[in-house]
N, C-alpha and C positions, 0 to 999 in steps of 0.2 A: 628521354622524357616520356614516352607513350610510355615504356615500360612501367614506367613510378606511376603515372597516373594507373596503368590497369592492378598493379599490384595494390596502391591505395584504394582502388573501387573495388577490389575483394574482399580489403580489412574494412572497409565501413561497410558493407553488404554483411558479411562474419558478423558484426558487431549488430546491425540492424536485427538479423535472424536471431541471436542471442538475448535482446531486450526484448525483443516480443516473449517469447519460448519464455521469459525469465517472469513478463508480465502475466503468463497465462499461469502460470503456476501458481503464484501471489495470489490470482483469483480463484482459481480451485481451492485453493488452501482456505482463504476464506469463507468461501461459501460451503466446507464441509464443518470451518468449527463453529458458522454461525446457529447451530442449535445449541450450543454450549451456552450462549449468551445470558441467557434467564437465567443460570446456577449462579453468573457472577456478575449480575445487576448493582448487585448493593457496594459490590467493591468498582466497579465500572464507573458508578455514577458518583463515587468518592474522589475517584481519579482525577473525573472532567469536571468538578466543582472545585476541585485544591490546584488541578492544575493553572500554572502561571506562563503562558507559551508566549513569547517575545514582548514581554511586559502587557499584554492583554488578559485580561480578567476576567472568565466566563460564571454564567449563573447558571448552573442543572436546577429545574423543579423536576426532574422524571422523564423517565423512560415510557415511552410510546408503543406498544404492539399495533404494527401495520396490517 
């Protein structure tokens, strides 16, 4: 029984280090193509105006520089 539990607390420890490591990369990624943004505003804000996400209906007037 101890064995299973310490072998299960490796694969969820594994698994923990892996979602992190998987989340930081997502956000590197992001924040290198975020200058890219501006070239494709006008296809961006086509996207989230036609987009229909679980039956909810959003309205885009524009894109914002922070």
């Amino acid at each position: 029984m101890l064995r299973a539990l310490r072998w299960l607390f490796g694969k969820l420890w594994l698994l923990a280090a892996i979602a992190v490591i998987l989340a930081a990369v997502a956000t590197v990624t992001a924040r290198q193509m975020l200058p890219l943004v501006p070239q494709y505003k006008a296809e961006i804000e086509q996207a989230a105006s036609s987009a229909d996400y679980l039956g909810l209906v959003g309205l885009v007037h524009g894109m914002q520089q922070v």
